[in-house]
N, C-alpha and C positions, 0 to 999 in steps of 0.2 A: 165462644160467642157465635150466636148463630142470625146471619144475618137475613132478613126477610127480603125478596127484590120480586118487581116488577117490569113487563116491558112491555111498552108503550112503541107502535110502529105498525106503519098500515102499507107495509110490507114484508111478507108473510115470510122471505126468502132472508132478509134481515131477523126478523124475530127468532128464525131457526137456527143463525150462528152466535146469537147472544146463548142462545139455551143450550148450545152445546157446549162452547166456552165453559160456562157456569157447572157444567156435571164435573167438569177435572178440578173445582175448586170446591172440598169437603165441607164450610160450614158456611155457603151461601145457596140459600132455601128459593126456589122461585117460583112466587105465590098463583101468579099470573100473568096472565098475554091479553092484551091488550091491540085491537087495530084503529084505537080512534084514543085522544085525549078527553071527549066524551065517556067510552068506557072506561077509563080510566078514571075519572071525576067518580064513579061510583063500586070503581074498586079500594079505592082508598077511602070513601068512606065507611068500608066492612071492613077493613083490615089494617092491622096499625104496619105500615111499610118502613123499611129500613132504607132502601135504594133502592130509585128508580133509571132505568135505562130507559131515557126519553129520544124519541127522533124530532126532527124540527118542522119539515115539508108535511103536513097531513091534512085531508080535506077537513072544512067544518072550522076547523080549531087547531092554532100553531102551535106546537110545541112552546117557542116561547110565550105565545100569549099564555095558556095554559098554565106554563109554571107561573107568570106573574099575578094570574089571578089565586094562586095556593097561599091561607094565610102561613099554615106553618108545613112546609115541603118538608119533604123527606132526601137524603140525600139524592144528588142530583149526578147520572152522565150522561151528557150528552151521546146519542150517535147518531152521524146524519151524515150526506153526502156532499153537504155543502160547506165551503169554508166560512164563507164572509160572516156568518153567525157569531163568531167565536167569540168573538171583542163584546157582546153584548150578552152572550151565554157566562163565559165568567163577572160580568157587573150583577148577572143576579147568583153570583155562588158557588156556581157549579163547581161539583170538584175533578172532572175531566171532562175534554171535551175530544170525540174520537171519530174521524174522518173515515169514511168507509170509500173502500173496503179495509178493516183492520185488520193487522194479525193479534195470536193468540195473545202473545210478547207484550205487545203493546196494550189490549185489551187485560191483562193480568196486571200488568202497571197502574193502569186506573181502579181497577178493583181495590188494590190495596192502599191507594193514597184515600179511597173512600172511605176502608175498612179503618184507618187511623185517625181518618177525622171523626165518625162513630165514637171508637174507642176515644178520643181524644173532649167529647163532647163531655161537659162537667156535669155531675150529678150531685145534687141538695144530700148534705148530711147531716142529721140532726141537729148538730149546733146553729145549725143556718149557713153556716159555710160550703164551700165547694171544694170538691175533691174527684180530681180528672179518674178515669178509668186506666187502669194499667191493663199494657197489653203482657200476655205470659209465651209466647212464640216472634218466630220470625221464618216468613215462606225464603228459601232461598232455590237459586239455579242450580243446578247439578245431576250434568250426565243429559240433557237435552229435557229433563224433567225440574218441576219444580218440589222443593222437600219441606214438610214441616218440621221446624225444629223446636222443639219444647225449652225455653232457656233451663228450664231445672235437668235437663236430659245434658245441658252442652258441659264438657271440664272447662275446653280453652279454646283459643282460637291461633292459627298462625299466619303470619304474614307471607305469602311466596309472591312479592311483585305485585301486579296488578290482581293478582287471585289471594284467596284465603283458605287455607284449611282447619275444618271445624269437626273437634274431636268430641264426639260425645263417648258413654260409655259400648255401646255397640257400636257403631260407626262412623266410620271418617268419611267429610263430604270436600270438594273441591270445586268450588264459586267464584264468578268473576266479581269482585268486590273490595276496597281496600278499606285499610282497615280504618281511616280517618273516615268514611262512611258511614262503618258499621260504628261507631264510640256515639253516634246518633240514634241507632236506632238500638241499642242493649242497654239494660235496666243500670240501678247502682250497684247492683249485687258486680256487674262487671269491672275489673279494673285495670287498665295498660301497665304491665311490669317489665315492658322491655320495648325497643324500638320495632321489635316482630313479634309482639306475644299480646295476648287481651286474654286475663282467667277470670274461671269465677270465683270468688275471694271466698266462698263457700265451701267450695270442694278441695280447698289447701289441704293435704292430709299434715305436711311438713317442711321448713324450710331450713335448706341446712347451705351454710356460707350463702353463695349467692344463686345458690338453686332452691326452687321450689318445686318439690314434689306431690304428685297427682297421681295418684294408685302408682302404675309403674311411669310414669312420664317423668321425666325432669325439664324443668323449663326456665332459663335465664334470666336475672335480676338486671336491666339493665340502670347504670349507675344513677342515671338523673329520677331513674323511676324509685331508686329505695327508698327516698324519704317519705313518702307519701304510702308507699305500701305496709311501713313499720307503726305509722300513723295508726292506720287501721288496725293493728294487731296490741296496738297499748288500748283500744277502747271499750 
């Protein structure tokens, strides 16, 4: 999914660290730069936007005024040098709001609470019903970098503590994350068969006693998890 973004900041030393941020993140597109919420007002009328990175202090026209006169905005983050906004930046929506100076860490946080509200935004299907967007990845930390992982790439997942080791079929990644976390953000295809294990119930080659097997892997049935895993396998 390729996400269109804009920045809006009529400071020109700001707009340069949003746009560098944004090159290390492979499917967010950005359309345009913006030093006035005026130019902006007529960039968004040529261009259908996905996310905009708005500042709040600009001559002319405020940032918030600006977004409250948009009938239908495009996602919304804030960034700006001022706190006291904040309280009033989330009552119209926003899905971060990010105090400058940021870092990347923190700036790649709000990228992706965007990227899921996006994804997460309902789309009309023919019967007149609604049916949300599924996301097919998840970006994680690892090695001082961030990784995409394709959930059809991952086997399983392992518990070590406050980290997680995630096996795909090429390689193995080690992330600060636990695994009651992640049982939020992995699809149904995922499923917990052990007090340290999360597979994907796809790539089960075989399960023999209370091991399940994963190409060469074997991975633990733990007791409270068998019922529900045998579940799946009568259906």
């Amino acid at each position: 999914m390729e996400i269109k973004c804009i920045i809006i900041d009529d400071e020109p030393a700001a707009i340069r660290v949003v746009e560098s941020f944004l090159k290390n993140i492979s499917n967010f597109k950005l359309v345009g730069k913006c030093k006035s919420a005026f130019e902006g007002i007529e960039l968004l009328k040529n261009h259908d936007i996905d996310l905009m990175f708005l500042d709040i202090n600009m001559p002319g026209l405020s940032g918030i005024d600006f977004l409250k006169s948009l009938r239908n905005p495009p996602v919304v983050i804030i960034t700006t040098a001022y706190r006291e906004y904040a309280v009033e930046s989330f009552e119209l929506e926003v899905v971060d709001y990010l105090h400058k100076p940021f870092s990347f860490d923190r700036f790649f946080k709000a990228v992706q609470r965007a990227e899921e509200k996006l994804e997460g935004k309902k789309t009309e299907t023919n019967d007149g019903k609604t049916k949300a967007q599924v996301k097919d990845h998840l970006f994680i930390k690892s090695d001082k970098k961030h990784h995409k992982i394709n959930f059809n790439d991952l086997l399983f997942i392992e518990s070590m503590g406050d980290y997680c080791k995630f096996i795909t079929r090429g390689r193995t990644y080690l992330s600060y994350i636990t695994l009651k976390k992640l049982l939020e953000l992995l699809p149904e295809s995922f499923i917990r068969v052990h007090k340290s294990f999360i597979v994907q119930f796809d790539k089960i080659d075989m399960i023999e006693g209370n091991m399940i097997k994963i190409i060469d892997h074997s991975i633990p049935i733990g007791y409270s998890y068998r019922k529900d895993l045998f579940k799946l396998l009568d259906q």
